[in-house]
C-alpha positions, -999 to 999 in steps of 0.1 A, spaced: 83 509 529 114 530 527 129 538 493 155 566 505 188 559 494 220 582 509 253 582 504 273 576 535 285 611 529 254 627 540 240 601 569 277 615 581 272 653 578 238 652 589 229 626 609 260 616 628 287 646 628 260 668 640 256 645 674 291 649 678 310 675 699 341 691 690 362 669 713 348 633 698 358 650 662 392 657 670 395 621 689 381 606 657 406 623 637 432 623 655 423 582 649 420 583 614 454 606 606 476 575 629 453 547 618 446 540 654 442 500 655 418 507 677 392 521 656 374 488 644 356 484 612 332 454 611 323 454 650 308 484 673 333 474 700 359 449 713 351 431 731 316 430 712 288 442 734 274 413 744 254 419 779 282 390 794 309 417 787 290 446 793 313 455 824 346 453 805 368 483 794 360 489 758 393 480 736 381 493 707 351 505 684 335 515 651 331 552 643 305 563 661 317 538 694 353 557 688 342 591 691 324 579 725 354 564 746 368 594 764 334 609 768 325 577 788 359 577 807 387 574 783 406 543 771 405 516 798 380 529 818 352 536 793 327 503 794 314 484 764 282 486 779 280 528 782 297 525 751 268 505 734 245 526 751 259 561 733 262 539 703 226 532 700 213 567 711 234 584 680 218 555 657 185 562 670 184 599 666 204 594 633 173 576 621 151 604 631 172 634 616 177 617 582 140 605 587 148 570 579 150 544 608 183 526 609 199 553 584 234 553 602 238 517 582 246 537 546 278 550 566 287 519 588 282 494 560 306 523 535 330 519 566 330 483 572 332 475 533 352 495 525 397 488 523 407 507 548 434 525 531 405 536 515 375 545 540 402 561 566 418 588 544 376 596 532 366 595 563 391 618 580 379 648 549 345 640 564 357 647 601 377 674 591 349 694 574 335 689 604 356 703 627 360 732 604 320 737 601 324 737 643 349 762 642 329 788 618 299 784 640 321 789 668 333 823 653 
């Protein structure tokens, strides 16, 4: 059905960084330059976002969950359940920018396979062109 193939590279400069705002960018990279425990690869958010939990403060969460938390309240107050909700709105509209659905998977599968000493150092040029790109736009 769907024979696209991307590199996490580009779901991430044009489906996912452009969804972001210039705050969430320098939250997320501000995450990856200290390794914040708190950014999770392998699981949206911890607790997982199970509709039992969907109440809790969000502990922690993938890169797209990450870049979410102090939009939706900051640390402790942010929700797993608002934070699922962002999470799936960003997936969904990833889908239809790359033209694809479920595109968003070539980055989070890169990020959850990949060593982390590894995908964070990658990830933060990714973040960091992006910030820059907001900047010139900006300008």
């Amino acid at each position: 059905m769907y024979d696209k193939t991307f590199t996490w590279q580009q779901v991430w400069r044009e489906g996912i960084a452009p969804q972001l705002d210039r705050d969430q960018l320098l939250a997320l990279a501000e995450a990856l330059r200290t390794n914040d425990e708190r950014l999770l690869q392998g699981s949206t958010t911890q607790p997982p976002p199970l509709r039992a939990v969907q109440d809790w403060p969000c502990e922690g969460g993938c890169v797209i969950a990450f870049a979410h938390v102090e939009t939706c309240g900051g640390w402790g107050a942010a929700k797993v359940g608002d934070i699922e909700e962002r999470f799936a709105a960003v997936c969904c509209e990833c889908g239809v920018r790359m033209g694809m659905p479920a595109a968003e998977r070539f980055l989070l599968n890169w990020w959850d396979d990949t060593p982390r000493a590894q995908a964070v150092p990658a990830l933060l040029a990714e973040v960091e062109l992006s910030l820059a790109s907001t900047i010139e736009v900006a300008a």
